[in-house]
PDB file as gemmi writes it, atoms N, CA and C in Angstrom:
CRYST1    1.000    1.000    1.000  90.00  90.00  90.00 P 1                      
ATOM      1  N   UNK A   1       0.848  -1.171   0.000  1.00  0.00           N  
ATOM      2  CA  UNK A   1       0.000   0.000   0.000  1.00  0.00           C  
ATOM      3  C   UNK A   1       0.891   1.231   0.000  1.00  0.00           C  
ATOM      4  N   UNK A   2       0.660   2.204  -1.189  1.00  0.00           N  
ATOM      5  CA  UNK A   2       1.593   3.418  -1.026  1.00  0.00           C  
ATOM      6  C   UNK A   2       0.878   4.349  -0.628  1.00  0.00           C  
ATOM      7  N   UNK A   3       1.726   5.430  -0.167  1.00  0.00           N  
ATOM      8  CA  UNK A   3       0.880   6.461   0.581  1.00  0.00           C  
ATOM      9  C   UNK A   3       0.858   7.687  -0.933  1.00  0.00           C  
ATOM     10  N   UNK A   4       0.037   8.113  -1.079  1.00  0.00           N  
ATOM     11  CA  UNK A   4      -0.119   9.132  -2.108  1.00  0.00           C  
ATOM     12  C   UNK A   4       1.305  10.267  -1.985  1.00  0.00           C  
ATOM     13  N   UNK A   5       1.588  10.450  -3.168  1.00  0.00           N  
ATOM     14  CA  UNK A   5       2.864  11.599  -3.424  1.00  0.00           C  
ATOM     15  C   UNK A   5       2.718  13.157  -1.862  1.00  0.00           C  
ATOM     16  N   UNK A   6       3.813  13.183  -1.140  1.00  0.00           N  
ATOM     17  CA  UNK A   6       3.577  14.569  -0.081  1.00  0.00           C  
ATOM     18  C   UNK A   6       4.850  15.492  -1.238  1.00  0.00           C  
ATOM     19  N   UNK A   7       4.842  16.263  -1.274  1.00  0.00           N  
ATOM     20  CA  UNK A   7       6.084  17.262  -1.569  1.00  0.00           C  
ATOM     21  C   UNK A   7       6.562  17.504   0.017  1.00  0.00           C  
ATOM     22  N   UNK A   8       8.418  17.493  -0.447  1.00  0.00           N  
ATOM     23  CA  UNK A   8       8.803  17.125   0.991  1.00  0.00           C  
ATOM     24  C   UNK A   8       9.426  18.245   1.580  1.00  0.00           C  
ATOM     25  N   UNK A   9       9.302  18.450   2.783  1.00  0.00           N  
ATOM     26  CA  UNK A   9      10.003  20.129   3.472  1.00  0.00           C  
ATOM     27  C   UNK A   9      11.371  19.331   4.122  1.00  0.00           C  
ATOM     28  N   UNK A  10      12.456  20.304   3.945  1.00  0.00           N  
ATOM     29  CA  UNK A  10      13.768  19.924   4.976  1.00  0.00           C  
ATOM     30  C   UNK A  10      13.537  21.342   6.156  1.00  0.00           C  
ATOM     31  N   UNK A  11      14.100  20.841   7.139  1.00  0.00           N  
ATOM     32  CA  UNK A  11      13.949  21.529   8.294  1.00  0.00           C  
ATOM     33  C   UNK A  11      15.595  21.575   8.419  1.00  0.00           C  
ATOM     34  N   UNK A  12      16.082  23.257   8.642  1.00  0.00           N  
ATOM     35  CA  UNK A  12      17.503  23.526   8.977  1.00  0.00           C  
ATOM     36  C   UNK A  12      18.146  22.218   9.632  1.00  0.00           C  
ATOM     37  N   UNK A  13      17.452  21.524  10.800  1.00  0.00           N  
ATOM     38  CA  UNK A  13      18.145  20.937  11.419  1.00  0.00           C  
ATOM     39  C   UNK A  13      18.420  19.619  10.955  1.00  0.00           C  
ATOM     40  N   UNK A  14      17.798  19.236  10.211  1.00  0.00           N  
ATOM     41  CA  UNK A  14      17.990  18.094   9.059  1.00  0.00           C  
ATOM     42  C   UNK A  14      18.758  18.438   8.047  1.00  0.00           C  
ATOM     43  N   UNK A  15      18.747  19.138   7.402  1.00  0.00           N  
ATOM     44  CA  UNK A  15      19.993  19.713   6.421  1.00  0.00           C  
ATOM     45  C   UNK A  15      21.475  19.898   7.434  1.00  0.00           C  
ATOM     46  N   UNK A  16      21.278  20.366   8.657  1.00  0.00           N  
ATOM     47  CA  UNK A  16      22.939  19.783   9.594  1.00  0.00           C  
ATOM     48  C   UNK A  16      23.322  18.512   9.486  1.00  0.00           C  
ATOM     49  N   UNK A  17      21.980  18.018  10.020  1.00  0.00           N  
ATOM     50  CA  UNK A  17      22.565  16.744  10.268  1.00  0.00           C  
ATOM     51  C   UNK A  17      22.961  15.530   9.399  1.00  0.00           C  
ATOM     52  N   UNK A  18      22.006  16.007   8.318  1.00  0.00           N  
ATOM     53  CA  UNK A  18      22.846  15.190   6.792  1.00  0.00           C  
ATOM     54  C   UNK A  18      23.797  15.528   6.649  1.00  0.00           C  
ATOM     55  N   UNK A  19      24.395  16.535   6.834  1.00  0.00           N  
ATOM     56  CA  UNK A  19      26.360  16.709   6.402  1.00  0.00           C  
ATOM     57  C   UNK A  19      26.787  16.556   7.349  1.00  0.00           C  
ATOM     58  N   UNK A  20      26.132  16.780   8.585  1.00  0.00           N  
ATOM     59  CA  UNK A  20      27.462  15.619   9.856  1.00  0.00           C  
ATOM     60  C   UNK A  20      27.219  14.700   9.888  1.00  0.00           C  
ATOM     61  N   UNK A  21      26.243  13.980   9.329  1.00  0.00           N  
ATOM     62  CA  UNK A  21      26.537  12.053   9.134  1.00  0.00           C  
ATOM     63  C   UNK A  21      26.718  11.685   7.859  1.00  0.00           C  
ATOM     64  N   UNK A  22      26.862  12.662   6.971  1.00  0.00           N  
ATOM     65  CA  UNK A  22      27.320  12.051   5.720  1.00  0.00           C  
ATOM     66  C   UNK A  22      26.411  11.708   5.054  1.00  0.00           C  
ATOM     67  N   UNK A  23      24.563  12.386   4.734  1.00  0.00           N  
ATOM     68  CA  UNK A  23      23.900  11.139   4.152  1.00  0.00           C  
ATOM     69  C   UNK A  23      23.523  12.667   3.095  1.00  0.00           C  
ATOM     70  N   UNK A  24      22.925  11.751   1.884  1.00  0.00           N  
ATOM     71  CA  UNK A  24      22.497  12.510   1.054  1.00  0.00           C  
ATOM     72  C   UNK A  24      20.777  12.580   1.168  1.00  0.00           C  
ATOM     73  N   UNK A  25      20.397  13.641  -0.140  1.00  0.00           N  
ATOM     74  CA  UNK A  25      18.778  13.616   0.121  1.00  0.00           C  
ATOM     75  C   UNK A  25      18.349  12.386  -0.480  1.00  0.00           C  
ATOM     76  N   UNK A  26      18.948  11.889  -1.515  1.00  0.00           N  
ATOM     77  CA  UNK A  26      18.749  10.427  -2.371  1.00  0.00           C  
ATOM     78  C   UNK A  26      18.375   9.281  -0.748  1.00  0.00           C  
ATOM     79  N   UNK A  27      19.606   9.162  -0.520  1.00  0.00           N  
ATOM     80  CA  UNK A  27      19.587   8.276   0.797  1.00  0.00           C  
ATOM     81  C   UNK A  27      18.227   8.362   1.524  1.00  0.00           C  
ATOM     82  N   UNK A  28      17.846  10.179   1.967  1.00  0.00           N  
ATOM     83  CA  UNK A  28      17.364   9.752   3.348  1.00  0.00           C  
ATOM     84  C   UNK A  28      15.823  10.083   2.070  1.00  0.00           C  
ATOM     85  N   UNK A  29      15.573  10.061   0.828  1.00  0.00           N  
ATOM     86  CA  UNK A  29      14.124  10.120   0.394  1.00  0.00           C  
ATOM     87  C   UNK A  29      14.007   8.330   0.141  1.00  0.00           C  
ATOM     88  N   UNK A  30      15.188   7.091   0.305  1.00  0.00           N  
ATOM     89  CA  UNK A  30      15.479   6.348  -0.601  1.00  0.00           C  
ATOM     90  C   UNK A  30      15.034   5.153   0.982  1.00  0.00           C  
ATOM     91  N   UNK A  31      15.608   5.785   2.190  1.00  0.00           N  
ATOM     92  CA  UNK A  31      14.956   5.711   3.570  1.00  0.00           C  
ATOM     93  C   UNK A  31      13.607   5.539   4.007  1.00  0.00           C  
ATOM     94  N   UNK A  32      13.027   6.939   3.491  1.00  0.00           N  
ATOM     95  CA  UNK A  32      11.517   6.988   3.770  1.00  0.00           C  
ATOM     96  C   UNK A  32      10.352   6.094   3.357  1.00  0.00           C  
ATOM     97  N   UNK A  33      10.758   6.314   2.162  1.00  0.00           N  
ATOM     98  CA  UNK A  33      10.095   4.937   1.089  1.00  0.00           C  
ATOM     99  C   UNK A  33      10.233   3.587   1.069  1.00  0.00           C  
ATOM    100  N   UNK A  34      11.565   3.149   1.578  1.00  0.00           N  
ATOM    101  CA  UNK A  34      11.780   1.808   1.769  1.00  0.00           C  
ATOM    102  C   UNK A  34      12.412   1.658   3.137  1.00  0.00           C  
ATOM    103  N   UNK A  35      11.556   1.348   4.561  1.00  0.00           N  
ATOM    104  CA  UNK A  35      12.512   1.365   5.654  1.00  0.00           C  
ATOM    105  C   UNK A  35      12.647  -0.056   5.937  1.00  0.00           C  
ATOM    106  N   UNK A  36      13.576  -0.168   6.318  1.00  0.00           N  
ATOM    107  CA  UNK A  36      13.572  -1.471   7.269  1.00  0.00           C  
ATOM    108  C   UNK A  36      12.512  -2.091   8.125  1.00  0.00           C  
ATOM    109  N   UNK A  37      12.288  -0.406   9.225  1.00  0.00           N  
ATOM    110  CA  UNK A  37      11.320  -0.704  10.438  1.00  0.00           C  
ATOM    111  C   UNK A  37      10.667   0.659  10.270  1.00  0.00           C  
ATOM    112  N   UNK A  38       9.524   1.345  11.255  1.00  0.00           N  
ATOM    113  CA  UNK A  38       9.028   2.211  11.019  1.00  0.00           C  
ATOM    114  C   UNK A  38       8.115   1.809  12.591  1.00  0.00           C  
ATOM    115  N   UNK A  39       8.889   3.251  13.381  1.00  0.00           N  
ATOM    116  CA  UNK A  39       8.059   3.432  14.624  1.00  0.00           C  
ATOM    117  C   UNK A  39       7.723   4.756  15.367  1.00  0.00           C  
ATOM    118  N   UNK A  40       6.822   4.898  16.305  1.00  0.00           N  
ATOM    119  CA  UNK A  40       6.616   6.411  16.269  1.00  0.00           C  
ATOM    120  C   UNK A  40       7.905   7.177  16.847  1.00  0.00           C  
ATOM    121  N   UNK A  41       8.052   8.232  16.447  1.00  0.00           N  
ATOM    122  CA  UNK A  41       9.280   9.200  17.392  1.00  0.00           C  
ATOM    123  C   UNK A  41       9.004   9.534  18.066  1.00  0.00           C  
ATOM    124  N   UNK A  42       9.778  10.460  18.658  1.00  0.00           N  
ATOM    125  CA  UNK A  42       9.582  11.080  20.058  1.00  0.00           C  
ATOM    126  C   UNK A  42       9.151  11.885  20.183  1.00  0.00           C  
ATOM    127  N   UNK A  43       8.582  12.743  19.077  1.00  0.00           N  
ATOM    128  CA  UNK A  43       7.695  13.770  18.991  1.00  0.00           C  
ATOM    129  C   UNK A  43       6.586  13.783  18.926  1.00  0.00           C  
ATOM    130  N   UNK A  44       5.502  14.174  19.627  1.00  0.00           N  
ATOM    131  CA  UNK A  44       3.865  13.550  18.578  1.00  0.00           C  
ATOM    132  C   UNK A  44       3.685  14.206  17.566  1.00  0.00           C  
ATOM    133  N   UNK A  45       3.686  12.873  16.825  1.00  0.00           N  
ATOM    134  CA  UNK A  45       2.694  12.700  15.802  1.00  0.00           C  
ATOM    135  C   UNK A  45       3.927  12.702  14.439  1.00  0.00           C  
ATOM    136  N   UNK A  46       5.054  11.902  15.546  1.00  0.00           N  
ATOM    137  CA  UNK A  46       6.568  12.001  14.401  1.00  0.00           C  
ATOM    138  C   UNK A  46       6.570  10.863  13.877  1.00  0.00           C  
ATOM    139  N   UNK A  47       7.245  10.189  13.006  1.00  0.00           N  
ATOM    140  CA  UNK A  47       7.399   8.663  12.620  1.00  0.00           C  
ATOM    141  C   UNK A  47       8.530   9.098  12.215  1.00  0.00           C  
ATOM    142  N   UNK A  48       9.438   7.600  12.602  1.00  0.00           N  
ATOM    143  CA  UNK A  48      10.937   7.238  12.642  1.00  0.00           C  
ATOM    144  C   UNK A  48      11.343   5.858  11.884  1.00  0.00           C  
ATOM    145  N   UNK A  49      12.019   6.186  10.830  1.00  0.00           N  
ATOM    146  CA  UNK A  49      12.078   4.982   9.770  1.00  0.00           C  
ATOM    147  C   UNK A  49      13.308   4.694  10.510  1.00  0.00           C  
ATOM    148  N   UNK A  50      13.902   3.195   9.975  1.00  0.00           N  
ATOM    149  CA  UNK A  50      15.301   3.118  10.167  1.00  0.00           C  
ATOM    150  C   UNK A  50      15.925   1.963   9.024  1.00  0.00           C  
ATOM    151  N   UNK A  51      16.931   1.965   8.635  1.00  0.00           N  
ATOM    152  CA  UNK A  51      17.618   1.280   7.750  1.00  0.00           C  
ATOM    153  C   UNK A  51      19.161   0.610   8.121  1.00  0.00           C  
ATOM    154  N   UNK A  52      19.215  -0.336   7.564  1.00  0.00           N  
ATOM    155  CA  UNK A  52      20.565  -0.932   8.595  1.00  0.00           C  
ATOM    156  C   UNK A  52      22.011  -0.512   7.370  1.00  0.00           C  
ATOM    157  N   UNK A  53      22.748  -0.324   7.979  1.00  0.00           N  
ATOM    158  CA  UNK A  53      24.046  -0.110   6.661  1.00  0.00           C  
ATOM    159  C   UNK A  53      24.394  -0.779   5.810  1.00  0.00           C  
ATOM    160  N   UNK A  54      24.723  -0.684   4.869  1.00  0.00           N  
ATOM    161  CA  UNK A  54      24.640  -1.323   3.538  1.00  0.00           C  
ATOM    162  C   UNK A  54      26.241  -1.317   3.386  1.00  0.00           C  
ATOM    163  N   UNK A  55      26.784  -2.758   2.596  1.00  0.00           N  
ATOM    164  CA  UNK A  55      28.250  -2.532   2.245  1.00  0.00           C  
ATOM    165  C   UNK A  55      27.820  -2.944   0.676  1.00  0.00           C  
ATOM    166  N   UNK A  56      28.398  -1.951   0.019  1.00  0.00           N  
ATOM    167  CA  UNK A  56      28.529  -2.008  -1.605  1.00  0.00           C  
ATOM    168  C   UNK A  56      29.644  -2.339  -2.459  1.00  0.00           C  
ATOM    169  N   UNK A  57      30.186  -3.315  -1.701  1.00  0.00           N  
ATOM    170  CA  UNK A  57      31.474  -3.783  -2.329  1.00  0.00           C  
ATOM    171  C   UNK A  57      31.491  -5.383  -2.697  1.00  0.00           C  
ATOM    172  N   UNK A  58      32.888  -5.654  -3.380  1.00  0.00           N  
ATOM    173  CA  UNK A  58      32.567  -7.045  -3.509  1.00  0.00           C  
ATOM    174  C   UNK A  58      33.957  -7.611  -2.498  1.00  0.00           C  
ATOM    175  N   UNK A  59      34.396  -6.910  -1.900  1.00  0.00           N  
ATOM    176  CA  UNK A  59      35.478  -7.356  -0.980  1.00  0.00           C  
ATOM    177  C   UNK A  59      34.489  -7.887   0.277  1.00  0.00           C  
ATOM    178  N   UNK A  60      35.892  -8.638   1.126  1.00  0.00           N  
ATOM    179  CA  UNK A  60      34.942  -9.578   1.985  1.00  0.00           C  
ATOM    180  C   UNK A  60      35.387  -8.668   3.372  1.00  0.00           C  
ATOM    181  N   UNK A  61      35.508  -7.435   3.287  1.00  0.00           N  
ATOM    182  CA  UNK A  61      35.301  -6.564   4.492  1.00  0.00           C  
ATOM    183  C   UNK A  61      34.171  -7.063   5.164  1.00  0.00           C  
ATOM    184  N   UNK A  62      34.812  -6.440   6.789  1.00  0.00           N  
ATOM    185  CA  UNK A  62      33.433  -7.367   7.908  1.00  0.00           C  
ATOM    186  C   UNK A  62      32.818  -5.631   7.509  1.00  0.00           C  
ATOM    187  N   UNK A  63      31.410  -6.012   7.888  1.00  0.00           N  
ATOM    188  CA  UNK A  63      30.306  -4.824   7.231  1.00  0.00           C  
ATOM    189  C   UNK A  63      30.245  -3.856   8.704  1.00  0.00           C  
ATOM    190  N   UNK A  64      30.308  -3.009   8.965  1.00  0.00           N  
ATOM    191  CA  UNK A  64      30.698  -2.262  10.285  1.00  0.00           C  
ATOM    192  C   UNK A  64      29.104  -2.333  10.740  1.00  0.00           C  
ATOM    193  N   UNK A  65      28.616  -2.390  11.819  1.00  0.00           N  
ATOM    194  CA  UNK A  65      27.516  -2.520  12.157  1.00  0.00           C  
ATOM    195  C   UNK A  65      26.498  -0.983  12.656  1.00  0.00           C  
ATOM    196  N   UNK A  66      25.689  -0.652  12.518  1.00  0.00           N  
ATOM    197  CA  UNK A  66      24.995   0.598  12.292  1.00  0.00           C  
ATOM    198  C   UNK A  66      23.624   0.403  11.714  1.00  0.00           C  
ATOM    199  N   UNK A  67      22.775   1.523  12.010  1.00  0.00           N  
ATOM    200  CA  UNK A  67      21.909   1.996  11.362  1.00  0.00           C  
ATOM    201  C   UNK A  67      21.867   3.758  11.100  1.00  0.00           C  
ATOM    202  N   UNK A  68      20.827   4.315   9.950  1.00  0.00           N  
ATOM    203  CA  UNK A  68      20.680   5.327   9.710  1.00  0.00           C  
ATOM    204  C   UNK A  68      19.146   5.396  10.438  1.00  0.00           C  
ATOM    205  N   UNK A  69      18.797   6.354  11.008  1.00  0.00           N  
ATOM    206  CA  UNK A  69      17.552   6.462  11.472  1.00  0.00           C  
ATOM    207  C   UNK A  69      17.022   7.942  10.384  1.00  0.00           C  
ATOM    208  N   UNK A  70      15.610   8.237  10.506  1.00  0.00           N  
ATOM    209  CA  UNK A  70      15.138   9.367  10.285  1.00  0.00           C  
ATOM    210  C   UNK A  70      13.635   9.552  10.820  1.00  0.00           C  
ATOM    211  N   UNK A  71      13.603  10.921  11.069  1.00  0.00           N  
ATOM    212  CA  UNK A  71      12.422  11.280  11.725  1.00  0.00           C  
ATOM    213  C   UNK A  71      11.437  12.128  10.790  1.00  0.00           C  
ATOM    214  N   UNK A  72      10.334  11.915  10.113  1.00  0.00           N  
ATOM    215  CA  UNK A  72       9.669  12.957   9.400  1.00  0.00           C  
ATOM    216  C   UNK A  72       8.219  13.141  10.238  1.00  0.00           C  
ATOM    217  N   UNK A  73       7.574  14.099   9.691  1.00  0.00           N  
ATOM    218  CA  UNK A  73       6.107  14.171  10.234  1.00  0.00           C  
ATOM    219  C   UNK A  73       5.460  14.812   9.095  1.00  0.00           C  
ATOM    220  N   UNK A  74       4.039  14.238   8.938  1.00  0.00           N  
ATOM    221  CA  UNK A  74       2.813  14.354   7.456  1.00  0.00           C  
ATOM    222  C   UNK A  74       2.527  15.657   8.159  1.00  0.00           C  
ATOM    223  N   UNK A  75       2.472  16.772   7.522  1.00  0.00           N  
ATOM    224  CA  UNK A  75       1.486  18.041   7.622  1.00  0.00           C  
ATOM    225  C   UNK A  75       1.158  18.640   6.749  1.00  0.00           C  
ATOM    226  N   UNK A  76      -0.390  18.518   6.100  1.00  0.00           N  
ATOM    227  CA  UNK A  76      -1.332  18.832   5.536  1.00  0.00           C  
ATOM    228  C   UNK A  76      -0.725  18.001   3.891  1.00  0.00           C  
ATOM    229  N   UNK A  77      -0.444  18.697   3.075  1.00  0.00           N  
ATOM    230  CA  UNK A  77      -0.028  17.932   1.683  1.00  0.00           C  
ATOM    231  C   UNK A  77       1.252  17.489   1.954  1.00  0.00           C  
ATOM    232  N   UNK A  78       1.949  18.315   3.141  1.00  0.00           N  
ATOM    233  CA  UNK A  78       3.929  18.139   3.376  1.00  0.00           C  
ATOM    234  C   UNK A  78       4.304  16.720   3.866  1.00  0.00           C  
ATOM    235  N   UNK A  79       5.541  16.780   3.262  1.00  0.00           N  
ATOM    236  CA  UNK A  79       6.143  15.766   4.570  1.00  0.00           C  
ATOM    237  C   UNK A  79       7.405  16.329   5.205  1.00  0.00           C  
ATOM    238  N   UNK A  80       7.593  16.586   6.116  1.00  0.00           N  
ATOM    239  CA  UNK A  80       8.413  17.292   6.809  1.00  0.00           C  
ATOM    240  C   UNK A  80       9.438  16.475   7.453  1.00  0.00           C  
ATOM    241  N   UNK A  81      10.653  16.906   6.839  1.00  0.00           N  
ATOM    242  CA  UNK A  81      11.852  15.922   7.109  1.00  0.00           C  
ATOM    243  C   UNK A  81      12.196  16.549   8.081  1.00  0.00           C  
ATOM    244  N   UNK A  82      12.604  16.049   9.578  1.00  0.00           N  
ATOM    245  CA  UNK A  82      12.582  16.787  11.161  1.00  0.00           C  
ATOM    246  C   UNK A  82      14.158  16.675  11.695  1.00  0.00           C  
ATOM    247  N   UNK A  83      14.580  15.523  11.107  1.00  0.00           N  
ATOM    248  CA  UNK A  83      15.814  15.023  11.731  1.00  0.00           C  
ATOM    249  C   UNK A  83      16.436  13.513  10.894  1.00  0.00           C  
ATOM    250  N   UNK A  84      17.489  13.455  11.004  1.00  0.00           N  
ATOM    251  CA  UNK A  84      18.248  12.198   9.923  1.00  0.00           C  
ATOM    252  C   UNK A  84      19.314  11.926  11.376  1.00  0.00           C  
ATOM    253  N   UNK A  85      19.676  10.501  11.470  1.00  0.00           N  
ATOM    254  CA  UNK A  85      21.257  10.836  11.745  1.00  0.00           C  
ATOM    255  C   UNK A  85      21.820   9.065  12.321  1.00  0.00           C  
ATOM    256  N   UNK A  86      23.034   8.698  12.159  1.00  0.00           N  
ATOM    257  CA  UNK A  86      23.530   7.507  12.173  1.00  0.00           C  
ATOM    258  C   UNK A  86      23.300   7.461  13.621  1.00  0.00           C  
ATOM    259  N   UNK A  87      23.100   5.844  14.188  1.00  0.00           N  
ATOM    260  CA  UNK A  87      23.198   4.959  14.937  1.00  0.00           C  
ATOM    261  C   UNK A  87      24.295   3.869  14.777  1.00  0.00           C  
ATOM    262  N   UNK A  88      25.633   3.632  15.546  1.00  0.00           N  
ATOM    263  CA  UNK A  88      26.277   2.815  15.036  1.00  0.00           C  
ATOM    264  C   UNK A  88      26.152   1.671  15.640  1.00  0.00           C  
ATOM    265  N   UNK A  89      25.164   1.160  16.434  1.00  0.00           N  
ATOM    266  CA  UNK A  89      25.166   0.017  16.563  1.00  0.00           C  
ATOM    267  C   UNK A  89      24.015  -0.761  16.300  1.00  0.00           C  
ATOM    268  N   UNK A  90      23.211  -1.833  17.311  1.00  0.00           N  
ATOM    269  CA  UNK A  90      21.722  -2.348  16.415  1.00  0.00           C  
ATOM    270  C   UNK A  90      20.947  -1.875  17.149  1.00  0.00           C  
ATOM    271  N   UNK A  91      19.918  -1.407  17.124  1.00  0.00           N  
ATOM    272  CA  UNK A  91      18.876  -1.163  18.128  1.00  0.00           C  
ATOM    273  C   UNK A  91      17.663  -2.858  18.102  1.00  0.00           C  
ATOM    274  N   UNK A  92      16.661  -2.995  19.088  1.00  0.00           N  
ATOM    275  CA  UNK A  92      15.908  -3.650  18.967  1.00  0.00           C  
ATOM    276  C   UNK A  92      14.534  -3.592  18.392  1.00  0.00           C  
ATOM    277  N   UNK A  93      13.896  -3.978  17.905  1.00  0.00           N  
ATOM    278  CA  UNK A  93      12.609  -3.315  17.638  1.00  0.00           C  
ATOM    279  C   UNK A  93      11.445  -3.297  18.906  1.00  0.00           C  
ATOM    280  N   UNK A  94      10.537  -1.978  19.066  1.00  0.00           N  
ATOM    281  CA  UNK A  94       9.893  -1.880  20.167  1.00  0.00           C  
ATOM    282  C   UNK A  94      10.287  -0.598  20.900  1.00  0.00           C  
ATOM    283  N   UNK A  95      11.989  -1.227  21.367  1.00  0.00           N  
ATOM    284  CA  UNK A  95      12.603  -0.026  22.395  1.00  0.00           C  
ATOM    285  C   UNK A  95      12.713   1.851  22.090  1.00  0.00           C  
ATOM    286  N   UNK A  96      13.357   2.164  22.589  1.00  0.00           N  
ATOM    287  CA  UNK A  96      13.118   3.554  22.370  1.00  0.00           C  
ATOM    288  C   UNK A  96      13.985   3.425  21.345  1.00  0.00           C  
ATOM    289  N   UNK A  97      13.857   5.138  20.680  1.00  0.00           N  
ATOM    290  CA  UNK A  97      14.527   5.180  19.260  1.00  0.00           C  
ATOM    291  C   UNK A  97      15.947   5.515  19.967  1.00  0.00           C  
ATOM    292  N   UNK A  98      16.771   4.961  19.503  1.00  0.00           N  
ATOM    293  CA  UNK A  98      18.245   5.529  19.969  1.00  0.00           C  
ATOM    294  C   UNK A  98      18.787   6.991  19.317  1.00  0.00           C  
ATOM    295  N   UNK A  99      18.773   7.877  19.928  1.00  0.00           N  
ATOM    296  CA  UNK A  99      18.684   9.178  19.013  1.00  0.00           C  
ATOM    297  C   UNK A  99      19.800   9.839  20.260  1.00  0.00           C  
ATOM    298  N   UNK A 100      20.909  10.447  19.757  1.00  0.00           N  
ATOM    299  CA  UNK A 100      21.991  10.945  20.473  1.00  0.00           C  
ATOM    300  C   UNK A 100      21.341  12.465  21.311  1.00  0.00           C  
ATOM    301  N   UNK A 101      21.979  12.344  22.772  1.00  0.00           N  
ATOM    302  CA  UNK A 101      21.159  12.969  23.475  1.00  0.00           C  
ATOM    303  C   UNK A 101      21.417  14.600  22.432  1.00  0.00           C  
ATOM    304  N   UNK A 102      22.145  15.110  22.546  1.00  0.00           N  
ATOM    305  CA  UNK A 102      22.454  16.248  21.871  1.00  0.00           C  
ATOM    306  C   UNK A 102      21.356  16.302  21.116  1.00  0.00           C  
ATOM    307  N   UNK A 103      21.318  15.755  20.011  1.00  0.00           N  
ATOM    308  CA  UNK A 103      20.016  15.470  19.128  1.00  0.00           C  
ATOM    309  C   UNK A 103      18.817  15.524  19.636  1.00  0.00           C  
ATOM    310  N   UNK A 104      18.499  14.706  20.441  1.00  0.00           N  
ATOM    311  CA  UNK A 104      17.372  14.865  21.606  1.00  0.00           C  
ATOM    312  C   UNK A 104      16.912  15.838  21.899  1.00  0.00           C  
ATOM    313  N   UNK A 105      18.129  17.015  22.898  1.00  0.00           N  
ATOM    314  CA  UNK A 105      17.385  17.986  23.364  1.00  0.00           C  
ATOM    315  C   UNK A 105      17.315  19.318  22.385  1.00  0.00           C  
ATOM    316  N   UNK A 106      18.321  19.203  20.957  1.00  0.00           N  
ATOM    317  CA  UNK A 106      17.759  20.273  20.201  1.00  0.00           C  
ATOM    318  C   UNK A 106      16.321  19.781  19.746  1.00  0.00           C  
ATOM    319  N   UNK A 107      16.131  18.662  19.412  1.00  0.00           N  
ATOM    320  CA  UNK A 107      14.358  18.454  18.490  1.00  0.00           C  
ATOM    321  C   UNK A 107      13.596  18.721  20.179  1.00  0.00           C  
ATOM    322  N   UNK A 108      13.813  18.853  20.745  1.00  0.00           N  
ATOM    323  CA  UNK A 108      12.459  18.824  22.036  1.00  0.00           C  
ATOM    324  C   UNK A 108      12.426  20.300  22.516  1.00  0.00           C  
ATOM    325  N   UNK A 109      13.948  21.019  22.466  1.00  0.00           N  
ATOM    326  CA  UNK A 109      13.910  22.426  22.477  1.00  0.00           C  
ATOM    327  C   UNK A 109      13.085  22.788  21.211  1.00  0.00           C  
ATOM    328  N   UNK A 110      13.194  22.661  19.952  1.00  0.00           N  
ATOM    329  CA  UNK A 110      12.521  23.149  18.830  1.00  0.00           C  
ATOM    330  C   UNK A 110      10.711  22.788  18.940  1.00  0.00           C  
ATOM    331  N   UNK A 111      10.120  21.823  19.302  1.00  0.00           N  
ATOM    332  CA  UNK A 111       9.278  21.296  19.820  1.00  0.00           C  
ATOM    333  C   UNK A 111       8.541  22.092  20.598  1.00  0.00           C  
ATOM    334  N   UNK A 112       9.180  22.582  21.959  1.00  0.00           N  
ATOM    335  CA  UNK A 112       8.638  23.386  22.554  1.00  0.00           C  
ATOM    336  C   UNK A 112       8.602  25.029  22.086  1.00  0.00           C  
ATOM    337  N   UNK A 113       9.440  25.308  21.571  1.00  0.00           N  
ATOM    338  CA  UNK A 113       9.323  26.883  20.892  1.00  0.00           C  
ATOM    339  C   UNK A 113       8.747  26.590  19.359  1.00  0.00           C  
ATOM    340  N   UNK A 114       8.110  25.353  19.002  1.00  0.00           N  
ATOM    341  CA  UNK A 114       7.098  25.687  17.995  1.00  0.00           C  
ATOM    342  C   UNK A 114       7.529  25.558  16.157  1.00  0.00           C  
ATOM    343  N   UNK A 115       9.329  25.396  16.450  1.00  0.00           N  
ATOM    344  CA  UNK A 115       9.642  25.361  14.980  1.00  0.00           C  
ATOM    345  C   UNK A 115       9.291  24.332  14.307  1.00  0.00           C  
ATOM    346  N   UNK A 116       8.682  23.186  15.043  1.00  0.00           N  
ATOM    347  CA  UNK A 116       8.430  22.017  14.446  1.00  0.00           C  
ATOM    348  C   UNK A 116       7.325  21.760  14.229  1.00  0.00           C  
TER     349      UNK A 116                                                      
END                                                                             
């Protein structure tokens, strides 16, 4: 079941955090659409995809263990990209989203003053 086309908003703080973890918009639109898992965030009314790391080689490197998480939220036709950012180890499914505290308290500061 697909969800009908949103045109998508980046939020400043998602455009940081894609160039301090290295991900592109390909990646984190390539994320949204195809996640691994998909659970609510920590925001209401946020949803948090996650994807496990990918090795694209044909060498027999051990695959470093990680995930990419991302946080968007549906508003009105939008989809509002809130936050992106690596996890390097596994999380479980269920538990809380592993989201680096730093990270944490800027989206809950923004949250409460409304930018979100």
């Amino acid at each position: 079941m697909s969800l009908p086309y949103r045109k998508i908003q980046w939020t400043e703080h998602a455009k940081l955090k894609m160039k301090q973890y290295g991900l592109s918009k390909s990646k984190i639109i390539n994320l949204m659409h195809r996640p691994e898992r998909r659970e609510a965030g920590i925001a209401p009314g946020t949803i948090a995809a996650m994807q496990t790391n990918k090795l694209y080689s044909n060498a027999k490197a051990k695959r470093t263990p990680g995930e990419i998480w991302l946080m968007y939220k549906d508003v009105k036709e939008f989809r509002k990209i809130i936050s992106a950012w690596r996890y390097p180890g596994i999380s479980k499914p269920g538990e809380d989203i592993p989201i680096p505290e730093a990270i944490r308290a800027e989206l809950l500061d923004a949250l409460n003053n409304g930018d979100i």
